[in-house]
C-alpha positions in Angstrom: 0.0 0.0 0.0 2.1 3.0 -1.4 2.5 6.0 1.2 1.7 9.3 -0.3 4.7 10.6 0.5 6.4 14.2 -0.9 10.0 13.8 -1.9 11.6 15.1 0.5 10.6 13.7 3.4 13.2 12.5 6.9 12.1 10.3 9.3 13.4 11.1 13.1 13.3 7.7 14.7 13.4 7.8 18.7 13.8 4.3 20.1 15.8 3.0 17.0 17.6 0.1 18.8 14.1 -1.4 19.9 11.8 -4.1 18.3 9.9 -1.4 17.0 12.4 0.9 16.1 14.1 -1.8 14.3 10.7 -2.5 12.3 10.4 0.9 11.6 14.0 1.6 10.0 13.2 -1.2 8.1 10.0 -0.3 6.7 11.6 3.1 5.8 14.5 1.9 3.8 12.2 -0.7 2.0 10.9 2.6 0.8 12.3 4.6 -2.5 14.7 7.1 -1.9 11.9 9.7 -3.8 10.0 9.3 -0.6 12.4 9.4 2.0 16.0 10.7 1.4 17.4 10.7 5.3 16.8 8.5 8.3 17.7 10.0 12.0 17.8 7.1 14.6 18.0 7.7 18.1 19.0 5.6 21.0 20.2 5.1 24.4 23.0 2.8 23.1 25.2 2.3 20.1 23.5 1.5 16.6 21.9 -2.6 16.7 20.8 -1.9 13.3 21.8 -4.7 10.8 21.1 -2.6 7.5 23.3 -0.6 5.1 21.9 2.3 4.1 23.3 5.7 3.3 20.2 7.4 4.4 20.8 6.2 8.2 21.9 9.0 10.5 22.9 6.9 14.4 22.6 9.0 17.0 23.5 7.8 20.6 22.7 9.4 23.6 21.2 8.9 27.0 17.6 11.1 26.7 17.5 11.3 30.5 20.8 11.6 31.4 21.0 14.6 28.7 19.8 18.0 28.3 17.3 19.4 25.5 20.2 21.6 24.1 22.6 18.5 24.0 20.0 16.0 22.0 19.5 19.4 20.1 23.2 20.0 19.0 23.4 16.0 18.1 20.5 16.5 15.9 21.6 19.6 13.9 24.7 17.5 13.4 22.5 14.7 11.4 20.8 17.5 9.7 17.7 17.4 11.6 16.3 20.5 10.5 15.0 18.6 7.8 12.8 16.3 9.9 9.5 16.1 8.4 8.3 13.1 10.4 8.9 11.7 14.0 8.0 8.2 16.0 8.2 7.9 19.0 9.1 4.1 20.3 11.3 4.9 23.5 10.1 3.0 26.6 11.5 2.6 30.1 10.1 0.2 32.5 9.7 0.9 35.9 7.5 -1.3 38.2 6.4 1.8 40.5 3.3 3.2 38.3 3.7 6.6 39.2 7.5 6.4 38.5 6.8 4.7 35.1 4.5 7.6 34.4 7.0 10.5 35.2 10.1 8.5 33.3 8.2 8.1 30.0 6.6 11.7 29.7 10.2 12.5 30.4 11.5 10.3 27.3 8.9 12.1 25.0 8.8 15.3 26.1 12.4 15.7 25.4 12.0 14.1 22.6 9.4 16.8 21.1 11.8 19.7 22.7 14.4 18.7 20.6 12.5 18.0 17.3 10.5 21.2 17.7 14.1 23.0 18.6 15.4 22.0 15.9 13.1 21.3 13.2 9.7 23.4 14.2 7.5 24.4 10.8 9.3 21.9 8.8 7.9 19.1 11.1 4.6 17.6 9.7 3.7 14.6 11.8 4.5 12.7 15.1 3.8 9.9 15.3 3.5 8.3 18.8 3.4 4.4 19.4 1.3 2.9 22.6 -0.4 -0.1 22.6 -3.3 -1.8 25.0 -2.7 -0.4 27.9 -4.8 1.9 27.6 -6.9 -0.2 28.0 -6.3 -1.5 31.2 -5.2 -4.8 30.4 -2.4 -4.3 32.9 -5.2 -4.0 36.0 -7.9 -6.0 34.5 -11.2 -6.1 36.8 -13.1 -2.8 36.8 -10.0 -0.9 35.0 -10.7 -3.4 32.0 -12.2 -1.6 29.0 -15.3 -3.3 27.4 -14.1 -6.1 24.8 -13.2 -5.5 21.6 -11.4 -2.3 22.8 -12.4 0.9 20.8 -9.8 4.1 20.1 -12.6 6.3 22.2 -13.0 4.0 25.1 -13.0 5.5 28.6 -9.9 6.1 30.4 -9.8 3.8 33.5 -9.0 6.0 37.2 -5.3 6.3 38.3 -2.4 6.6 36.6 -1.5 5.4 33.0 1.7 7.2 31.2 0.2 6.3 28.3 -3.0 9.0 28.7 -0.2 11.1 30.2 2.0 11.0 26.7 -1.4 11.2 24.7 -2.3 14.3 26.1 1.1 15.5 25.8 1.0 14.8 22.2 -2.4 16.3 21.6 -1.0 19.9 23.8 1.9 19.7 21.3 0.3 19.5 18.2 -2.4 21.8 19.1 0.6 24.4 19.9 2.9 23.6 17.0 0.5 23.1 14.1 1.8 19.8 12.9 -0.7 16.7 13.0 -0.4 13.9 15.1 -0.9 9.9 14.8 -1.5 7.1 18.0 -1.0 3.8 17.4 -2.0 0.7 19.6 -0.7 -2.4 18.9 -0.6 -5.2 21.4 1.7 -8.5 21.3 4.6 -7.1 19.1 6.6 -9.7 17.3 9.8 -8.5 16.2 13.3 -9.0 17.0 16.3 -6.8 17.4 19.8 -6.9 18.1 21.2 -7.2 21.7 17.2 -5.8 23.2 15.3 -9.2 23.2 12.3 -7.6 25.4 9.5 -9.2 23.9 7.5 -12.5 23.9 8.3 -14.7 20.9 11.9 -14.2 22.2 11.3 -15.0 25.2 8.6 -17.9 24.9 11.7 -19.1 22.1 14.4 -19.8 25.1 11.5 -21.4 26.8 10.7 -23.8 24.1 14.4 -24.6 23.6 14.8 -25.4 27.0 11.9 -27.8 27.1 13.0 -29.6 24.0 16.7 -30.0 25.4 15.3 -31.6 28.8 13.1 -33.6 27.1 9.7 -31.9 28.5 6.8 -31.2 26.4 6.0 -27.6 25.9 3.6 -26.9 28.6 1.5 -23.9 28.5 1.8 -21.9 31.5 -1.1 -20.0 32.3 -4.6 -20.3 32.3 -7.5 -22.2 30.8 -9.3 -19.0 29.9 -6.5 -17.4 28.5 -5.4 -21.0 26.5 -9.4 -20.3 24.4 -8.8 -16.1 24.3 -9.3 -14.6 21.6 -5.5 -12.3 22.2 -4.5 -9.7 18.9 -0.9 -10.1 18.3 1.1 -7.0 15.6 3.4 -7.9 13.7 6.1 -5.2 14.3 6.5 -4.7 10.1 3.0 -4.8 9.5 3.1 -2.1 12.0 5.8 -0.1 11.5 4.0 0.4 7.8 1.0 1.3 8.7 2.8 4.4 10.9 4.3 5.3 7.8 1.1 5.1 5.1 -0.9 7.0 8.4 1.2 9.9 8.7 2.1 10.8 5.2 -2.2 9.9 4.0 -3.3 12.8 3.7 -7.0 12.4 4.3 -5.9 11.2 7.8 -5.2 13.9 10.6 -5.2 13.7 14.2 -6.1 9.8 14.7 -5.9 7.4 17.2 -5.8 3.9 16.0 -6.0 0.1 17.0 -3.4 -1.7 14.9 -2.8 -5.4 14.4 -2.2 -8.4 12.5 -6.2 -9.2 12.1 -6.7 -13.2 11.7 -8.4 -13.9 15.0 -6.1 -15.9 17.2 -6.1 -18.4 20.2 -3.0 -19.5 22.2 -5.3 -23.2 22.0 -4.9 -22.6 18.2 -1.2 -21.3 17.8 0.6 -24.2 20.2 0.7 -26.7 17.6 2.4 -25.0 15.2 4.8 -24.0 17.8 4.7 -27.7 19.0 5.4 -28.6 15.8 8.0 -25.7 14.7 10.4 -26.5 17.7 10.4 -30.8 17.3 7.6 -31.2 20.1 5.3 -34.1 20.0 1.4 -32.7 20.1 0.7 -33.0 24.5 -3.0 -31.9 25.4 -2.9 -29.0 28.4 -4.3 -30.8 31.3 -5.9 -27.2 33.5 -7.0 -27.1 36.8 -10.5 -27.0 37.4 -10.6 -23.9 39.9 -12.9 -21.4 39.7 -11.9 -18.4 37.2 -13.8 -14.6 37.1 -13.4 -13.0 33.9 -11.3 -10.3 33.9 -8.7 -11.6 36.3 -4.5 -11.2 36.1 -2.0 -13.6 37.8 -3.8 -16.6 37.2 -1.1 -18.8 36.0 -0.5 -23.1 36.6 3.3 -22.2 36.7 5.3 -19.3 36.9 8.4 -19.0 34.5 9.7 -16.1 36.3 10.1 -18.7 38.7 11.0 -21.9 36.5 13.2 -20.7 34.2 15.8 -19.0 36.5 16.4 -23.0 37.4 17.6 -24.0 34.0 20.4 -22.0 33.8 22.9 -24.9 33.5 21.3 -26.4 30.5 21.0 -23.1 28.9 25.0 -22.5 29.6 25.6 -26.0 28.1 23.6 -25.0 25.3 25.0 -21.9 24.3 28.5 -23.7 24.7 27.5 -26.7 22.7 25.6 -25.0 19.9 27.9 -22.1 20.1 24.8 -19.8 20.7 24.5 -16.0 22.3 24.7 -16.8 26.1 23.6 -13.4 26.6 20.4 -13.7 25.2 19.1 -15.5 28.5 19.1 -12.2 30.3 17.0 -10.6 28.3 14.3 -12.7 28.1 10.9 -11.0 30.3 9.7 -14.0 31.8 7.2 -11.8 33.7 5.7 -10.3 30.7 4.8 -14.2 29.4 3.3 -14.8 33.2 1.5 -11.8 32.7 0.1 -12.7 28.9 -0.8 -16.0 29.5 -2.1 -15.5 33.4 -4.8 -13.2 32.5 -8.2 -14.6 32.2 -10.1 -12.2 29.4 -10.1 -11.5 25.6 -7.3 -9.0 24.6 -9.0 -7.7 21.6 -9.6 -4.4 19.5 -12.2 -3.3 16.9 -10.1 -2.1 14.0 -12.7 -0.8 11.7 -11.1 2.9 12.0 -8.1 1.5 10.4 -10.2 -0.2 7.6 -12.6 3.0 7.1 -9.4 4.7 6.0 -8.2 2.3 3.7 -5.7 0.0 5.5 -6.7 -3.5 3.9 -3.6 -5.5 5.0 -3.9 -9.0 7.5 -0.8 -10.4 8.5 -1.2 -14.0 8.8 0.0 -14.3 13.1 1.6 -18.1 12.5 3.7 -17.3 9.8 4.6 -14.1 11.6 6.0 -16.3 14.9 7.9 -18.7 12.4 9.8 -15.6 10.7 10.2 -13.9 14.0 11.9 -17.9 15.1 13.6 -17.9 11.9 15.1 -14.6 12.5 16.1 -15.4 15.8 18.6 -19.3 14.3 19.6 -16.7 11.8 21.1 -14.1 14.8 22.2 -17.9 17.0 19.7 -16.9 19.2 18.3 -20.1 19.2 19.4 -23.7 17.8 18.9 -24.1 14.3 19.1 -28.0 14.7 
């Protein structure tokens, strides 16, 4: 779906090094140079990216741990004066919910600073990635939003940096007479470099562990979640649909839901992921306790607390297979407890999207066995 695009558009990419970031480089450069002729990427630490491209501009710097004026002088360096679009992707995780808040409007309120600093009139969109949190899938119970999630849903009471950076966005815009785009995505699969924070990375080591102790691949949560209906976004997909929003024209000011679109169950993906990784097909035995809808935590197992235990065998592994040891330390254990121990559907209406003209549907199987493939080619993982 071609992005209509003026020729001389540069992208300011904040949160380059991430999964989304990554995507999002990517999904540029697959672009003609007609559309966009420079490429700004920001992060915390130095470049991941595994591209060569002229058009890439790496910046690295610390957004907290620096000043407006020095992110400023770093981008007049890359020729940011240029920028006509910025997304947003950088993301600290803090477990105190206030702190979280105050860290991330932080992290995009610099980030605006700078680009308005440097860039101001020539700036035509930001776009700013948050996903279903918003919907308090974190909180569940009475925070939960009704099922499937709609852009105008009511904000839930207490804190949520992501209404915090939304109204920041909106205050912006309003101010600075560009327009602005919200995204939503949920389950992200993606990979990057050295920043394995997501779940198909994560539930990867956890398969390969299984396999090399001989266990079947046991799902960990619960039964509700095991028949959910739960949207995973492919981080491509994604990352495209940013683009063709803020450069369509007949699109200003939106908040979307954003997703792959097949409907999918973890009861529905497991044997292909049974079958991907050399597992015989095991039925999930569940307990039979009593579950309320709209419950968190509700797990059989814990692999926060499992998979700290298999060290050894992943240390043999790596040694064996000649694999990244590193890559252990990455994984978010949590964040798979947390997926697969809520009891709800974790789905979002996405006929906005499709009322402007975004047909695409990203098939979320074949999406997991690039994301896998990805991760033999970078010896994340066994190949064999």
């Amino acid at each position: 779906m071609a992005a209509s695009s003026s020729p001389v558009n540069v992208a300011c990419v904040w949160g380059a090094n991430g999964i989304s970031g990554v995507a999002m480089v990517d999904a540029l450069i697959e672009q003609d140079r007609s559309n966009w002729n420079r490429i700004i990427c920001i992060s915390r630490r130095p470049t991941q990216l595994d591209v060569d491209d002229d058009r890439i501009y790496f910046i690295s710097i610390d957004l907290l741990e620096s000043s407006v004026n020095e992110i400023v002088t770093e981008l007049k360096k890359a020729g940011g004066k240029n920028i006509t679009h910025v997304y947003h992707f950088t993301y600290i995780e803090k477990q105190d919910e206030n702190e979280l808040d105050e860290v991330n409007k932080v992290l995009f309120q610099k980030a605006l600073d700078a680009s308005i600093e440097v860039a101001g009139e020539h700036i035509k969109c930001v776009t700013l990635q948050t996903g279903y949190k918003y919907y308090g899938v974190h909180k569940g119970g009475e925070y939960l939003a009704t099922r499937p999630y709609q852009e105008d849903a009511p904000r839930h009471q207490g804190s949520n940096f992501y209404y915090t950076q939304e109204d920041l966005l909106k205050e912006y815009a309003g101010k600075h007479g560009w327009k602005y785009i919200v995204t939503r995505p949920n389950i992200i699969i993606g990979v990057s470099r050295g920043n394995f924070m997501n779940f198909a990375l994560s539930f990867a080591l956890y398969a390969t562990l299984q396999k090399e102790e001989g266990q079947p691949l046991l799902f960990p949560g619960n039964e509700v979640a095991w028949n959910a209906v739960v949207d995973h976004s492919d981080a491509m997909n994604t990352a495209r649909f940013q683009i063709w929003a803020s450069t369509n024209n007949e699109i200003h000011n939106e908040v979307f839901n954003i997703h792959n679109g097949d409907e999918v169950r973890f009861c529905t993906l497991w044997p292909y992921f049974e079958r991907y990784f050399g597992f015989a097909p095991h039925k999930q035995m569940f307990d039979a306790d009593d579950i309320q809808t709209g419950e968190i935590g509700i797990s059989q197992f814990s692999l926060a607390e499992l998979m700290p235990k298999h060290i050894e065998t992943w240390n043999r592994l790596t040694k064996h297979k000649q694999l990244d040891s590193s890559a252990f330390n990455y994984a978010t254990w949590n964040f798979i407890d947390f997926v697969l121990g809520r009891a709800f559907d974790d789905h979002s209406d996405m006929s906005k999207a499709r009322k402007y003209g975004w047909k695409t549907t990203v098939n979320t199987v074949e999406s997991y066995i690039r994301c896998f493939d990805r991760l033999k080619e970078m010896q994340i993982i066994p190949s064999i």
